[in-house]
matplotlib code that plots the C-alpha trace (Angstrom):
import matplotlib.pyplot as plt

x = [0.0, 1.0, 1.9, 3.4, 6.1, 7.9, 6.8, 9.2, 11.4, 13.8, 14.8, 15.7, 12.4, 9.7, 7.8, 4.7, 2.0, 0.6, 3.3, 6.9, 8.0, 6.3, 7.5, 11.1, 11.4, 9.5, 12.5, 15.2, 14.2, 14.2, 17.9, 19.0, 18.2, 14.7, 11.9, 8.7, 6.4, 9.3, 8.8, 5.3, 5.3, 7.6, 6.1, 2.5, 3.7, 5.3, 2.1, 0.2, 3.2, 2.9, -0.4, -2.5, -5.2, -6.1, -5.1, -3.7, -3.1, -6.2, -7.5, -7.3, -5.5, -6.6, -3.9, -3.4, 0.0, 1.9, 4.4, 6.9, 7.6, 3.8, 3.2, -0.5, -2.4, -2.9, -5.6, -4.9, -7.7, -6.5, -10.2, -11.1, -15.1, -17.3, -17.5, -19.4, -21.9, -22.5, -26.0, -28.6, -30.8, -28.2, -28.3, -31.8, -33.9, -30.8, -29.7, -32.1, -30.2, -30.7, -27.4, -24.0, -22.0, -19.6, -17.4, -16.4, -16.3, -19.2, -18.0, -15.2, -14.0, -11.1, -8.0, -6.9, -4.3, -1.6, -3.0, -2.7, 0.5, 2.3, 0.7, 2.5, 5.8, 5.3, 4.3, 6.1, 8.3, 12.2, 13.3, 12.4, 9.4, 12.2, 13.6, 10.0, 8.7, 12.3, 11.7, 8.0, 9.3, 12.0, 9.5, 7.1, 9.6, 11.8, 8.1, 7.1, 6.7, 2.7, 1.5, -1.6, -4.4, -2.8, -3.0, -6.3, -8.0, -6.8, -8.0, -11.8, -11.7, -9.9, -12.9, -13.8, -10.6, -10.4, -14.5, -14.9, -11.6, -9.0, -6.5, -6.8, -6.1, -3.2, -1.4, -2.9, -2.3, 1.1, 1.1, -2.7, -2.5, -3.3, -0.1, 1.2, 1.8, 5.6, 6.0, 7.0, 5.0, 5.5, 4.4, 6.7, 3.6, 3.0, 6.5, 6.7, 3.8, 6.0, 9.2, 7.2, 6.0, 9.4, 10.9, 8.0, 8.8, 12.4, 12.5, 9.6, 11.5, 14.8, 13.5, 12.3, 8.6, 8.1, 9.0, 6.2, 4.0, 4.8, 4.3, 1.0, 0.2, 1.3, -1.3, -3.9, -4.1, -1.2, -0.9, -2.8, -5.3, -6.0, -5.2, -8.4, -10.5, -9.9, -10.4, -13.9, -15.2, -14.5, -14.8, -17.5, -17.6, -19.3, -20.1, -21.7, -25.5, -25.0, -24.8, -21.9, -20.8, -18.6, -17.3, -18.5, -14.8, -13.1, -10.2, -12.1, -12.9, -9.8, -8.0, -10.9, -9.6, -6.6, -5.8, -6.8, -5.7, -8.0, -8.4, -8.9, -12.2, -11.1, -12.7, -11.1, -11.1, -9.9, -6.8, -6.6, -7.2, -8.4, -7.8, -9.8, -11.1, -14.6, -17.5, -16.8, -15.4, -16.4, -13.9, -16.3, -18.6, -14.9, -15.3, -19.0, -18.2, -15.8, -18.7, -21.1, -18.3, -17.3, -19.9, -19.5, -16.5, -15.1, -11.7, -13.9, -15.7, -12.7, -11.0, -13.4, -15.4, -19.2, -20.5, -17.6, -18.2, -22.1, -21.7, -19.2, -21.2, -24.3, -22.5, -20.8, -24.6, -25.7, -22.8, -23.1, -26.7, -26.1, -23.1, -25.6, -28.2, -25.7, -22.8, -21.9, -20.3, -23.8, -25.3, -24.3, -23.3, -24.0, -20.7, -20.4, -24.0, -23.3, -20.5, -22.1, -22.5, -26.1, -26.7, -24.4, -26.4, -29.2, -28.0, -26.0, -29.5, -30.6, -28.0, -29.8, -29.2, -29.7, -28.9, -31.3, -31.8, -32.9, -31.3, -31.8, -30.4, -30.7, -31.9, -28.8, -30.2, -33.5, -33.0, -35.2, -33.0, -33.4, -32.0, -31.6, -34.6, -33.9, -31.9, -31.4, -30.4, -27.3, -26.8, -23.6, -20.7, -19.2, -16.5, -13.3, -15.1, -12.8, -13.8, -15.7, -15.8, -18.1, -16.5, -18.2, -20.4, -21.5, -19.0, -16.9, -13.7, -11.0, -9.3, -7.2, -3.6, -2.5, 0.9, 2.3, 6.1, 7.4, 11.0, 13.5, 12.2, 9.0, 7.1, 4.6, 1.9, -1.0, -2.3, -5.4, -4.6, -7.1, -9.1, -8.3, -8.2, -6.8, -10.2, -11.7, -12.4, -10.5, -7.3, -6.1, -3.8, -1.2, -1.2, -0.8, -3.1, -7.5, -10.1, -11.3, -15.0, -15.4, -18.8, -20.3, -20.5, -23.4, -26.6, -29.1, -31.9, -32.4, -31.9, -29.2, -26.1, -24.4, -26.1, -24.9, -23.6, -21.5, -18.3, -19.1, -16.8, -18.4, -18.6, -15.8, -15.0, -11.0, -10.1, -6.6, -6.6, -4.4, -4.3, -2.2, -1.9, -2.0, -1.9, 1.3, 1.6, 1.7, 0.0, -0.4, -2.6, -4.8, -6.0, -8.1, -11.2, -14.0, -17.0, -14.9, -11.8, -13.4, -14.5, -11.3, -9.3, -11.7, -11.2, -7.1, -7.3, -9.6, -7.6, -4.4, -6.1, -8.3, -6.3, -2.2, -1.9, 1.1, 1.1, 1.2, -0.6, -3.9, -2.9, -3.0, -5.5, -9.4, -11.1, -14.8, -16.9, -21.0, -22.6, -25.7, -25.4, -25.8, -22.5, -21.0, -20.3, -23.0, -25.2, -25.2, -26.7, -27.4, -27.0, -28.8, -27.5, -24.4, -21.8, -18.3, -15.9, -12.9, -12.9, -10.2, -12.6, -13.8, -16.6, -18.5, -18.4, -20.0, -22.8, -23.4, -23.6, -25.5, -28.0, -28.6, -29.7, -26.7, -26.2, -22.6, -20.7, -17.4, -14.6, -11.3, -8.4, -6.5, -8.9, -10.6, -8.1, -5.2, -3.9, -0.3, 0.3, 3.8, 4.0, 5.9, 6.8, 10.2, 11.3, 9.9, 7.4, 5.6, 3.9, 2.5, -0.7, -0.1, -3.3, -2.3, 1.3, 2.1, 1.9, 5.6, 7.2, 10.6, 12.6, 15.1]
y = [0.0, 3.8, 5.6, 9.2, 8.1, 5.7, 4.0, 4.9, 2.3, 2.7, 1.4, 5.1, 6.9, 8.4, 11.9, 12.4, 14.6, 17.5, 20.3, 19.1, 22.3, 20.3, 16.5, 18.1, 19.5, 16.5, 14.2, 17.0, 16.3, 12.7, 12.7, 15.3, 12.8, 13.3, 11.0, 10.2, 12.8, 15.5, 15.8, 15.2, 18.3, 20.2, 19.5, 20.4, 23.7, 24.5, 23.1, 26.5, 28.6, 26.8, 26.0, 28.7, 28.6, 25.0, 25.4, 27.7, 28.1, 29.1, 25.7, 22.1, 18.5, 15.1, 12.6, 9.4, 7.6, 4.4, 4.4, 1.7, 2.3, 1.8, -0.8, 0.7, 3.0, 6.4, 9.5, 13.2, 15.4, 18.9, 19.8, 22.8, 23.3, 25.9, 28.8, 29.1, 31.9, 29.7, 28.2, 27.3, 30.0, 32.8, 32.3, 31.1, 34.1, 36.3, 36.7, 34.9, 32.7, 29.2, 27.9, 28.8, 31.2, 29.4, 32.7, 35.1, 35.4, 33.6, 30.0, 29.9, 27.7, 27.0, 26.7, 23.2, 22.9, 24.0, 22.2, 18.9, 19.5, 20.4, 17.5, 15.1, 17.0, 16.9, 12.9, 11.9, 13.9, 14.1, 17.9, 21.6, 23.2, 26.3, 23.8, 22.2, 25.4, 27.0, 26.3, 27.3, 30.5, 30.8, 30.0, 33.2, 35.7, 35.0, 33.9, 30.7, 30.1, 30.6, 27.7, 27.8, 26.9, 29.8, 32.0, 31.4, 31.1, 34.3, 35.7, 34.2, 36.6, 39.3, 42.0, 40.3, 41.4, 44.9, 46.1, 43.8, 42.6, 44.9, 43.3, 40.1, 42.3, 43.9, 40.5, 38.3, 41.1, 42.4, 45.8, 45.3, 42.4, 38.9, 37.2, 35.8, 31.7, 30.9, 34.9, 34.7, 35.4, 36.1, 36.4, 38.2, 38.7, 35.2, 34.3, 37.2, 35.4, 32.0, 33.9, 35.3, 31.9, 30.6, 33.1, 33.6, 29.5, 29.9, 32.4, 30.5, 27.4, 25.5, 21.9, 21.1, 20.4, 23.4, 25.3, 23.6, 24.0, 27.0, 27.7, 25.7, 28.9, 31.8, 30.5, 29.9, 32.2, 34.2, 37.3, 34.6, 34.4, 37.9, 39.0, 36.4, 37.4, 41.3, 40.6, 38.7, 41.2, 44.2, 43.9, 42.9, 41.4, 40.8, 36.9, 34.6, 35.1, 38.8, 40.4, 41.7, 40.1, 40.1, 36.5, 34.8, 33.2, 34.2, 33.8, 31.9, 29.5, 29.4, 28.8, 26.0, 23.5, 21.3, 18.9, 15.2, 11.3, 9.5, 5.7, 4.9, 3.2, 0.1, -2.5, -5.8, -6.3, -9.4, -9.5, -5.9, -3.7, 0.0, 2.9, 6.1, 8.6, 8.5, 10.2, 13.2, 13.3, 11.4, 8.7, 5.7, 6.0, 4.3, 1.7, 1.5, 1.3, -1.7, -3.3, -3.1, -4.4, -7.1, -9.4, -8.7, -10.5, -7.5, -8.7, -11.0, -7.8, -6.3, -2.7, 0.0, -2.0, -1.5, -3.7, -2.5, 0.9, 0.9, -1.6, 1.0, 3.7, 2.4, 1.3, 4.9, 6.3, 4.0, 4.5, 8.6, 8.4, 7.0, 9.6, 12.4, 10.4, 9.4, 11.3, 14.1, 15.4, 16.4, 12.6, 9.3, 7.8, 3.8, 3.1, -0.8, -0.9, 0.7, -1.8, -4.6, -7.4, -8.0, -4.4, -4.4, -7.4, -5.5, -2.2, -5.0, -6.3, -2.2, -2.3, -3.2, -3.4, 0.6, 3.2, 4.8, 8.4, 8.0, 9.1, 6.0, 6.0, 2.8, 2.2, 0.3, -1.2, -0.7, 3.7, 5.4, 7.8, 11.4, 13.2, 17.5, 19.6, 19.2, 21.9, 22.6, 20.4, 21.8, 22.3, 22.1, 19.7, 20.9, 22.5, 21.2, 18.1, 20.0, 21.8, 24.7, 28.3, 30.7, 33.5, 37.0, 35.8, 32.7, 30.1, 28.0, 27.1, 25.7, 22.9, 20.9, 19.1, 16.2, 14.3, 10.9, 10.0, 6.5, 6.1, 4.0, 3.0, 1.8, 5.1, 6.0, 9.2, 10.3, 13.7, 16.2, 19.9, 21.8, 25.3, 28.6, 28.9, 32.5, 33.2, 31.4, 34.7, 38.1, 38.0, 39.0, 41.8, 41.1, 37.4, 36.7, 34.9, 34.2, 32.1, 29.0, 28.2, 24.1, 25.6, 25.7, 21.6, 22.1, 22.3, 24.9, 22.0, 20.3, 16.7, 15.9, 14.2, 17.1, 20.1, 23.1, 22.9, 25.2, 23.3, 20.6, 19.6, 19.7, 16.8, 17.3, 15.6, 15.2, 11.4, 10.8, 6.9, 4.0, 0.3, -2.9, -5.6, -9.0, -7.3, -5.6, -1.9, -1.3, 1.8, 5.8, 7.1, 10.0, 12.9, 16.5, 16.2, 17.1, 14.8, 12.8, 12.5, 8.6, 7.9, 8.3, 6.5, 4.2, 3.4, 3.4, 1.1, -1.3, -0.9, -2.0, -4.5, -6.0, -5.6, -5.8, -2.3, -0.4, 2.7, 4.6, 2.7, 3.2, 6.9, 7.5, 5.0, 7.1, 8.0, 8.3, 9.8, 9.8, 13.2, 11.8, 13.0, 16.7, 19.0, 19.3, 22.6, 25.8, 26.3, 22.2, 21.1, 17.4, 16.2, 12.8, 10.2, 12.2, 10.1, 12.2, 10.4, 10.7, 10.5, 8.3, 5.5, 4.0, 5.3, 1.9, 1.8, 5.1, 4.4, 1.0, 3.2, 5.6, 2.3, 1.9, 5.0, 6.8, 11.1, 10.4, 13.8, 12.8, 15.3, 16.2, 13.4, 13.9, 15.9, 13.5, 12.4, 14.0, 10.9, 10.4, 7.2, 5.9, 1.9, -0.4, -4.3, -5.2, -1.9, 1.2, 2.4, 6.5, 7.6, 10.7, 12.1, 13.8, 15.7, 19.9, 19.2, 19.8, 16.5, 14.8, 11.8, 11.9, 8.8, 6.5]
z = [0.0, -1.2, 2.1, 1.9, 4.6, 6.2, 9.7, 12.0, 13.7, 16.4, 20.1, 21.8, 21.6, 19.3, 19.1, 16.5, 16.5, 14.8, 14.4, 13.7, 16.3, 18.7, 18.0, 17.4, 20.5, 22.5, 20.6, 21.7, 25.5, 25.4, 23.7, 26.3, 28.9, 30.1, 29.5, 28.0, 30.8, 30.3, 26.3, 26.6, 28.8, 26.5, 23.4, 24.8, 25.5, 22.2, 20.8, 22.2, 20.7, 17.3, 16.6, 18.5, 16.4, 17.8, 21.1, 24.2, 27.8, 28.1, 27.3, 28.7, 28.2, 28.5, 28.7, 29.3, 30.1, 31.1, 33.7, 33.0, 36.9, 38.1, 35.3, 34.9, 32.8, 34.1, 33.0, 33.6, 33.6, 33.1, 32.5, 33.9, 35.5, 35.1, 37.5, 40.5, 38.8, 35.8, 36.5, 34.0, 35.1, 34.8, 31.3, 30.5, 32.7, 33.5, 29.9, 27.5, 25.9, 25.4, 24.3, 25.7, 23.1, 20.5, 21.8, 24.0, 28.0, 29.2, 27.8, 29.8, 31.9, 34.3, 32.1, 32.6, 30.5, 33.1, 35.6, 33.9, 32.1, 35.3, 37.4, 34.6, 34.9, 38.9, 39.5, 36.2, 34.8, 35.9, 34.6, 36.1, 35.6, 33.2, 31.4, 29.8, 29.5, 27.7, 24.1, 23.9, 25.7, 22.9, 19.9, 21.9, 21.8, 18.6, 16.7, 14.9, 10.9, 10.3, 9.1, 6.6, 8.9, 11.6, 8.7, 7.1, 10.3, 11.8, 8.3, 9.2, 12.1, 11.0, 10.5, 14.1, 15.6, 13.9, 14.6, 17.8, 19.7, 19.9, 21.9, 19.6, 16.8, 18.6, 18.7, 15.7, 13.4, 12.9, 11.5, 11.2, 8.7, 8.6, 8.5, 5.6, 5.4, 6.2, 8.1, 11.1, 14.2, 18.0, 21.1, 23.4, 26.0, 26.2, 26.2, 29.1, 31.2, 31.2, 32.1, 35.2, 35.8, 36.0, 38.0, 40.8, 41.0, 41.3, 44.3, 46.1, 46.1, 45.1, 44.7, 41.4, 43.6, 45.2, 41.9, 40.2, 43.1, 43.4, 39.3, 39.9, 42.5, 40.4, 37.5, 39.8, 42.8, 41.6, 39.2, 36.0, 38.1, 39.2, 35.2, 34.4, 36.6, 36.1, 32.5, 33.3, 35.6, 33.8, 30.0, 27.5, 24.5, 21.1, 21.6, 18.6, 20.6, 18.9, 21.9, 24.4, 27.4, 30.2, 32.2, 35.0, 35.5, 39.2, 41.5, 44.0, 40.6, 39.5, 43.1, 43.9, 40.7, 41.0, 37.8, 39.2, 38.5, 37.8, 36.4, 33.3, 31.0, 29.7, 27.3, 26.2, 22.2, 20.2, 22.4, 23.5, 26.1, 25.1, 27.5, 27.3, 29.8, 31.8, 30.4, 31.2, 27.6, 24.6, 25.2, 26.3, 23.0, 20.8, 23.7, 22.9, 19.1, 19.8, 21.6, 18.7, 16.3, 18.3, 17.1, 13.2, 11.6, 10.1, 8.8, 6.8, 5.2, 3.6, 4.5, 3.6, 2.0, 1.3, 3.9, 6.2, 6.1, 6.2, 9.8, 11.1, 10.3, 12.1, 15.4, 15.7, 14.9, 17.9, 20.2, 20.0, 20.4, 23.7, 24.5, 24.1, 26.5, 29.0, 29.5, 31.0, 34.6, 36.2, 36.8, 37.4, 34.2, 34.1, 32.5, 33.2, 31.5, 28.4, 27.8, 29.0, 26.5, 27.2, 26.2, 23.5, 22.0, 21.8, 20.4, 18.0, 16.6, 15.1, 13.0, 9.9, 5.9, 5.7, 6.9, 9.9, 10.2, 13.2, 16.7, 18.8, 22.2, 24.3, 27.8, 29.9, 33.3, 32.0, 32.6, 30.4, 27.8, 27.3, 24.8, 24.5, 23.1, 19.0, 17.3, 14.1, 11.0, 9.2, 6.0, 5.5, 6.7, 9.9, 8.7, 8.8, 11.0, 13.8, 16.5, 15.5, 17.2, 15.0, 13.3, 12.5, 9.8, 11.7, 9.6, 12.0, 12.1, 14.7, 16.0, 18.3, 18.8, 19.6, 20.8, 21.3, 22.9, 23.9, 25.2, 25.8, 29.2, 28.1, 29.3, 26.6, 26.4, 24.3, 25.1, 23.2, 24.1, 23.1, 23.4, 24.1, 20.8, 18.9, 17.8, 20.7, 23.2, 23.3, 24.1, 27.6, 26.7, 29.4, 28.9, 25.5, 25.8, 25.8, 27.7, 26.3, 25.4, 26.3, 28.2, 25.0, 24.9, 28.3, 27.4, 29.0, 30.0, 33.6, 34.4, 31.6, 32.4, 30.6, 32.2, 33.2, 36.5, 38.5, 39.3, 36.7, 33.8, 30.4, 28.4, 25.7, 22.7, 23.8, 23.2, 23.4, 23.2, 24.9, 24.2, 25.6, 23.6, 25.4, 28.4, 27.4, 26.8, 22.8, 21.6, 22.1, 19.6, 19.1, 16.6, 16.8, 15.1, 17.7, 17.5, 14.9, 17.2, 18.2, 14.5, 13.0, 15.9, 15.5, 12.1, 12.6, 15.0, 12.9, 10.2, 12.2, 14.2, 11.5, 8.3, 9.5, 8.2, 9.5, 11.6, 8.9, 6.3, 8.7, 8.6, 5.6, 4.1, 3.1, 6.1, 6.8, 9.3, 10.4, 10.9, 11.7, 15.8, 17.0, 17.1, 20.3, 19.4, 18.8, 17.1, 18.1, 14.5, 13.5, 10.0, 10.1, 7.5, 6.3, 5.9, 5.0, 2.9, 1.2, -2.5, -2.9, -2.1, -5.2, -6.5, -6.7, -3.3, -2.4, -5.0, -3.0, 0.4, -1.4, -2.0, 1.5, 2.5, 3.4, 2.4, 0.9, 0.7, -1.2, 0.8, -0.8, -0.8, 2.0, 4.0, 6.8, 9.6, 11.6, 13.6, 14.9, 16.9, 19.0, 19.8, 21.6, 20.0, 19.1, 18.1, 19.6, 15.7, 15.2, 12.5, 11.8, 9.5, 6.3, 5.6, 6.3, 6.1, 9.6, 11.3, 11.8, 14.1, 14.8, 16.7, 16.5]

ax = plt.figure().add_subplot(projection="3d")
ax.plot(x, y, z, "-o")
ax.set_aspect("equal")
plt.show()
């Protein structure tokens, strides 16, 4: 099979993920001595420096990891909650709204993401909080080559930025232009914040523990904190609702969070074990999927064939009916039922010879389901099948990242870093940097597991994925994609699992995704029986799904998909994706 690169291959350690900045200086740390947690750490910070437009310290991480020393699977959540003023009624009867904005101040939540990447560093990691953080400080102050997406997207919001955000236009747009592709671009405020950082840590303490605790109290009860909460309390903003608003984030909110360790989900599949995060993100429903698929012989079906494609297509229908039923961080979510075989036995038996348009959530333990009020169908594909923030003229466009490591020692990491996107929220002008909007993903209804709740986490769409094989540790795996994030991993892992592929032959091979479930992003759209697919697929097959039922939209070639992976089995392997020209593994 055609792949666009080799798989990498190696016994000293391997990097990929979506920027080659990022991978580079993740492989730089591990031949400098430090291991998998410390170039996990350092690449997720250059990641915010490289590829702002997908995500920023004003966002959050998932991760999940294996510690060669602990022998076990591990989950991060640097997830941040929403504040303590964000109820359901402050937005319904205080400021008429019935979904939180796609922009601006009020989606905010805690910024995770420096939570979660220090708590790695801290428990797993082996270098200083100033040595992590160096080259992402070095890429902020001398700038970073713009990349096409960093450029196009700042372009989406450019009119934004001039009419409506001023401090985003007085660091997005040098000389008061959109920068061009390949330019460079800095971000000495940013790169000043992390300096601060660094040195507050250094006087408090001179173990490489207090410094990071110490870092951990600068961001959070420190001067970050105070800067967020200033910011929250006493400006207002054009938001996508139409109207302006000011925050509900605080210092108390922001001093009340702590990143947390948590176990991970787990389901055993035809000698492996899968590894994702509770349901407070998406993770379960690619556990769910693997359920489903578990009783069709799919190896006997062929690789994106017909019959392949329709049964995947159905079960990921199925399994993200039930993620919009039953997860979420404000109820109880019956995780063990959901993947119960019983229950997956029944859901098994809907999956018919077409395709439903239907949204059919199941009922595990007997619980009655209930789904949010209906919104709108969409016309038009969820652009980019990323994770959308809505731009001036109500288009969407953004992002996320993602990053794998292994190293010599066996250690291996798959992280998402996401939000706080550049066109995300107004920039805080002496950050560098602006407020995430994950609160967007709650929905404005009692009595759903994904309600708005002060203090609760929102159900994201974050996946980063983790399997052993035969009980051993084997592969680190991820890609952005929002709602997609567990279609496509999905379909990379079948494709390995099922078919022999290489790391990078399931990378690159034609990717497909279902559209059929709401957005987990406003306005929250459906687009039932839309089934996206990559053109290189034979035609004959997209007029056989087309047969049974299914609204194929051929996409461009290499359009669908953004995976990079990292594995352990006689030689340390990486791969990275193709599509964008910006994903990269590095090893040896």
């Amino acid at each position: 099979m055609f792949t666009t690169r080799p798989e990498l291959t190696g016994d000293f350690g391997m990097v990929a993920g979506t920027h080659w900045l990022a991978a580079a200086t993740g492989m730089s740390v591990l031949e400098r001595g430090g291991n998998a947690f410390d170039a996990a750490v350092a690449a997720g910070f250059v990641l915010q420096v490289a590829e702002p437009h997908l995500n920023g310290p004003g966002g959050e991480v998932p991760i999940l990891l294996w510690s060669e020393a602990e022998r076990k699977v591990s989950v991060v959540c640097g997830q941040g909650v929403a504040p303590a003023a964000a109820t359901i009624d402050r937005f319904t009867s205080g400021l008429g709204l019935d979904l939180v904005p796609g922009t601006g101040l009020l989606a905010a939540t805690v910024p995770g993401a420096f939570g979660g990447w220090l708590l790695l560093l801290e428990r797993w990691g082996t270098w200083p909080l100033a040595d992590v953080l160096e080259p992402a400080i070095s890429y902020a102050e001398r700038g970073v080559p713009v990349v096409t997406g960093m450029a196009a997207t700042i372009g989406t919001v450019e009119r934004l930025f001039a009419e409506h955000w001023p401090t985003s236009a007085a660091t997005w747009l040098p000389g008061g232009a959109v920068p061009a592709p390949g330019s460079r671009l800095a971000n000495p405020v940013l790169a000043a914040t992390y300096r601060r950082v660094v040195a507050e840590a250094r006087a408090a303490s001179p173990t490489r523990e207090g410094q990071i605790a110490a870092a951990r109290a600068a961001w959070y009860s420190g001067f970050v904190a105070e800067s967020i909460a200033k910011f929250c309390a006493e400006t207002a903003w054009r938001d996508t609702s139409g109207e302006v608003h000011g925050g509900l984030l605080t210092g108390d909110d922001m001093a009340a969070w702590r990143a947390g360790v948590e176990e991970p989900v787990t389901f055993g599949y035809h000698g492996h074990t899968v590894c994702k995060t509770g349901p407070w993100g998406q993770g379960p429903v690619f556990l769910q999927q693997l359920a489903l698929l578990a009783g069709h012989d799919l190896t006997a079906m062929g690789h994106l064939s017909p019959d392949y494609i329709h049964t995947v297509t159905e079960a990921a229908k199925l399994a993200f009916a039930d993620r919009e039923a039953w997860y979420g961080d404000s109820a109880e979510v019956p995780v063990s039922d959901l993947l119960a075989e019983a229950y997956a036995g029944e859901r098994r038996a809907l999956i018919g010879a077409t395709a439903s348009l239907l949204q059919r959530p199941g009922s595990p333990g007997g619980r009655s389901p209930r789904l949010p009020a209906a919104r709108g169908v969409g016309a038009g594909p969820q652009a980019g099948a990323g994770e959308p923030t809505v731009r001036a003229d109500g288009a969407v466009s953004g992002d996320t990242c993602h990053i794998d490591v292994v190293d010599r020692h066996g250690n291996m990491v798959s992280a998402t870093p996401s939000g706080g996107w550049l066109q995300s929220s107004p920039t805080i002008p002496d950050l560098g940097f602006c407020l995430g909007t994950r609160a967007q993903m709650f929905w404005l209804e009692e009595g759903l597991p994904n309600s708005l709740r002060p203090g609760a986490r929102p159900r994201t769409t974050l996946s980063p994925s983790f399997a052993l094989r035969d009980g051993r540790p084997w592969l680190a795996f991820g890609t952005p994609g929002g709602d997609q994030q567990d279609q496509w991993s999905l379909n990379f892992f079948l494709s390995v699992v099922h078919f022999g592929l290489n790391l990078q032959e399931a990378i690159d091979a034609p990717m497909f995704h279902s559209e059929h479930f709401p957005s987990s992003f406003y306005p929250r759209e459906s687009r039932p029986g839309v089934l996206a697919v990559e053109d290189r697929v034979p035609g004959a097959v997209l007029a056989e799904l087309r047969r049974r039922g299914h609204i194929v939209e051929p996409r461009d070639p290499w359009s669908l998909g953004r995976l990079s992976a990292v594995a352990r089995e006689d030689f340390l392997k990486a791969a990275a994706n193709p599509r964008g020209a910006q994903g990269y593994a590095v090893g040896r």
